[in-house]
C-alpha positions as CSV (number, residue, x, y, z in Angstrom):
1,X,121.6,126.0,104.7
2,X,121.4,129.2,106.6
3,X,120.5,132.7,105.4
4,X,123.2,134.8,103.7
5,X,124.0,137.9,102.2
6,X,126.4,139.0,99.8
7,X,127.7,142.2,99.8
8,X,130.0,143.3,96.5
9,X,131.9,146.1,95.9
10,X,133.3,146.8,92.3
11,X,135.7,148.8,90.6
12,X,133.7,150.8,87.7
13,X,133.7,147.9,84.7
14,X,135.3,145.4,86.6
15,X,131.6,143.5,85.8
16,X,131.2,143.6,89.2
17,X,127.3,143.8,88.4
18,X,127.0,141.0,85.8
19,X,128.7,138.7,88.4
20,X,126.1,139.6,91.0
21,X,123.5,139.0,88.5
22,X,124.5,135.6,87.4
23,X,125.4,134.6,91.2
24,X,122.2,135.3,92.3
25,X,120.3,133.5,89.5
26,X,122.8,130.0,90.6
27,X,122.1,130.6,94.4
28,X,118.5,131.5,93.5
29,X,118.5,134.3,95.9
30,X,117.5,138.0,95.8
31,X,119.7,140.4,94.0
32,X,119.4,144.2,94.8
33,X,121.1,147.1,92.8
34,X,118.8,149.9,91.9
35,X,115.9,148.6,93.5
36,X,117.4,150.1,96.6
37,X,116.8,153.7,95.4
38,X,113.4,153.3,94.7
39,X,112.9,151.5,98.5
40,X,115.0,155.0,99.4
41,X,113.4,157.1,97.6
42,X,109.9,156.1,99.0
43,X,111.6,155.9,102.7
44,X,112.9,159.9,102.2
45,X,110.3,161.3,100.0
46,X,113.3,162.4,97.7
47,X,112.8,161.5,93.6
48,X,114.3,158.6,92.6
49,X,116.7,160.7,90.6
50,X,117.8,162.8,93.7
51,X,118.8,159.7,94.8
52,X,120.0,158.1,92.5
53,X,122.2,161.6,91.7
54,X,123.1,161.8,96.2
55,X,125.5,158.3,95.8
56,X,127.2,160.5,93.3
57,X,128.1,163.4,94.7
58,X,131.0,163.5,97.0
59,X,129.8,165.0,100.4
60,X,131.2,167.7,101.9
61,X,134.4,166.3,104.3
62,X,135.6,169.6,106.1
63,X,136.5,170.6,109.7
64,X,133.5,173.5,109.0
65,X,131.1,171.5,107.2
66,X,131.2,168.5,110.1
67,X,130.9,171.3,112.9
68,X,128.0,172.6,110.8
69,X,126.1,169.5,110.9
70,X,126.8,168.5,114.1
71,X,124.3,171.6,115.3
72,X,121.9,171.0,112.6
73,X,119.6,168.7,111.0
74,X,121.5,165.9,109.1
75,X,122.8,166.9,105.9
76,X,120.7,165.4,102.3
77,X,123.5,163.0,101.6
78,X,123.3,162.1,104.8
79,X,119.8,161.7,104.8
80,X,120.2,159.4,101.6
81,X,122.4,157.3,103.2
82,X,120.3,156.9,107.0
83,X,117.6,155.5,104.9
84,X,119.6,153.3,102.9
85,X,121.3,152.1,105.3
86,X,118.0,151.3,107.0
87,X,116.2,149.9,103.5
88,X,120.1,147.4,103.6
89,X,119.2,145.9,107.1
90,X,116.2,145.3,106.3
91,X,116.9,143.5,103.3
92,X,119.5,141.5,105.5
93,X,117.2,140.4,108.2
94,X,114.1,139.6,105.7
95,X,116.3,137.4,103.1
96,X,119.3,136.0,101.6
97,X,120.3,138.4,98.8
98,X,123.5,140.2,97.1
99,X,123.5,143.5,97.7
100,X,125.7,145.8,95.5
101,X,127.7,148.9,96.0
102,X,126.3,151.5,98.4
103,X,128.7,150.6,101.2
104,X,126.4,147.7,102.1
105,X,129.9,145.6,103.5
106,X,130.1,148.4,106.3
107,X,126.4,149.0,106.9
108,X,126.4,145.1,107.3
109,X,130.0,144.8,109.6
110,X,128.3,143.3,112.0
111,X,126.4,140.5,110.7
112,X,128.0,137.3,110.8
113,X,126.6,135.2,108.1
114,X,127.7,138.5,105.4
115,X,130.0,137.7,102.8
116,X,131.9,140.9,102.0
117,X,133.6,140.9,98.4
118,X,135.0,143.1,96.4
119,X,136.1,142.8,92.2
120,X,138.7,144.5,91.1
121,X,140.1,144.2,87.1
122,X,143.0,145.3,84.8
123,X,142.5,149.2,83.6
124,X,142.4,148.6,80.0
125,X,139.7,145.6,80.6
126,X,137.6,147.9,82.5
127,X,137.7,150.9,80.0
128,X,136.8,148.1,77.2
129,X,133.8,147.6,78.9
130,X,132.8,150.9,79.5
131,X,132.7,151.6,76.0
132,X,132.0,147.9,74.6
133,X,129.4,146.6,77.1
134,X,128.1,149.7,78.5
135,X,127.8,152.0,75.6
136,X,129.7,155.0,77.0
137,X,130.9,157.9,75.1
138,X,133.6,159.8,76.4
139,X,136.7,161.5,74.4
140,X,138.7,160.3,77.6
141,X,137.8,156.9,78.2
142,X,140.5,156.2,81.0
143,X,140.2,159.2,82.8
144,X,136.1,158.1,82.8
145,X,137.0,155.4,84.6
146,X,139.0,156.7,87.1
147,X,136.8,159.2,87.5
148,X,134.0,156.8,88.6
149,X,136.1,154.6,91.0
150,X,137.4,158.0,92.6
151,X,133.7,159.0,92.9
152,X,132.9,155.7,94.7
153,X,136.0,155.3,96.9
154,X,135.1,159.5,97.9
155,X,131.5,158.3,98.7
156,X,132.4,155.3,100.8
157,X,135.6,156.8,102.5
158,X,133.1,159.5,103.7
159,X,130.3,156.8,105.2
160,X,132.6,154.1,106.1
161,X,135.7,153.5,109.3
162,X,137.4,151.2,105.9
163,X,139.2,152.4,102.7
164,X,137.5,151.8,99.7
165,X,139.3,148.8,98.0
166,X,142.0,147.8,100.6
167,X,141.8,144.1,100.8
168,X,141.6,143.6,104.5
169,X,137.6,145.3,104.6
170,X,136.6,142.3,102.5
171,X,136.6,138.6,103.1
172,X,137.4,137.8,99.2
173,X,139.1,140.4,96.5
174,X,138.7,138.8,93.1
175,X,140.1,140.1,89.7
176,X,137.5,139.8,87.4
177,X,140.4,139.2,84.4
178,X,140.2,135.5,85.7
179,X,136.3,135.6,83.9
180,X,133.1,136.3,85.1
181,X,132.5,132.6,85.5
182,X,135.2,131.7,87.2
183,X,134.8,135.0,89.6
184,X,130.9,133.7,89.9
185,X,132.6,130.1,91.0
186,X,134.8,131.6,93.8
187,X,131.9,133.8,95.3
188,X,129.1,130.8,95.7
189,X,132.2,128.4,96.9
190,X,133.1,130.7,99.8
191,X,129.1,131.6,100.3
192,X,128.2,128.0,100.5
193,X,130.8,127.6,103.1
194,X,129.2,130.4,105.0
195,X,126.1,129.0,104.7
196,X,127.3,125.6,106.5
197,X,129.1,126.5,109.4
């Protein structure tokens, strides 16, 4: 079988990340998460923290700010993102691998044997695991959550030509309420049929 990459998006506690995990332990290929923002963060010079704290923020998107930059020196989050989007291709060309977040399905557009997917789950399943699986502690719980997917959708609407989420950017949308097994399943089916044709 030929090489292949997974990209996966995820709303925030949609398990998004534990499906990567367990996918890449079945297809016994690489899986990369945070490890890119330590390949980044040696790439820019930046701290792994400042790096780790530039997918975060929400750059700038003004008329001004875009005329600004367009006579200067990229911007830091733009920075951040050149060198991930290098440390991605990379990736890509040197081995199979699942790849998550970090707008790695549009940084990868162009490469035929990518499998762009994105999880998606109920609201109430997603704030149970932000407090149950993931330990956070916030009065607000909800409003946590949408917080975080409004931080992601900001960062990748910003990067990316696609919207954040909208089903036609991705070859498979999966609702993690169906299990993280059966979510795991539908990914390595449609990746091994990648891998044959």
């Amino acid at each position: 079988m030929k090489q292949i990459v997974i990209t996966l998006s995820r709303e925030y506690g949609s398990g998004g990340r534990i499906i990567a995990q367990k996918l890449a332990s079945d297809l016994q290929i690489k899986f990369y998460d945070k490890e890119l923002i330590a390949d980044v963060a040696r790439k820019t010079g930046f701290s792994e923290n400042f790096v780790r704290d530039a997918e975060h923020k929400r750059p700038t998107n003004s008329f001004l700010y875009d005329l600004y930059c367009a006579v200067q020196t990229p911007s830091v989050p733009d920075q951040v993102f050149i060198a991930q989007a290098q440390v991605i291709k990379q990736a890509a060309e040197r081995e199979s691998c699942i790849i998550v977040g970090r707008c790695a399905d549009y940084i990868l557009r162009d490469q035929p044997n990518c499998l762009r997917v994105f999880i998606s789950a109920p609201l109430g399943e997603r704030v149970r695991r932000a407090k149950e699986e993931y330990g956070v502690q916030e009065a607000n719980l909800e409003g946590y959550v949408l917080r975080q997917d409004k931080a992601r959708a900001s960062y990748y609407n910003y990067f990316a030509t696609g919207r954040w989420g909208d089903s036609r950017t991705y070859d498979l949308c999966i609702n993690s309420r169906l299990g993280i097994d059966t979510a795991v399943e539908c990914i390595k089916a449609a990746a091994q049929a990648l891998m044959r044709e």
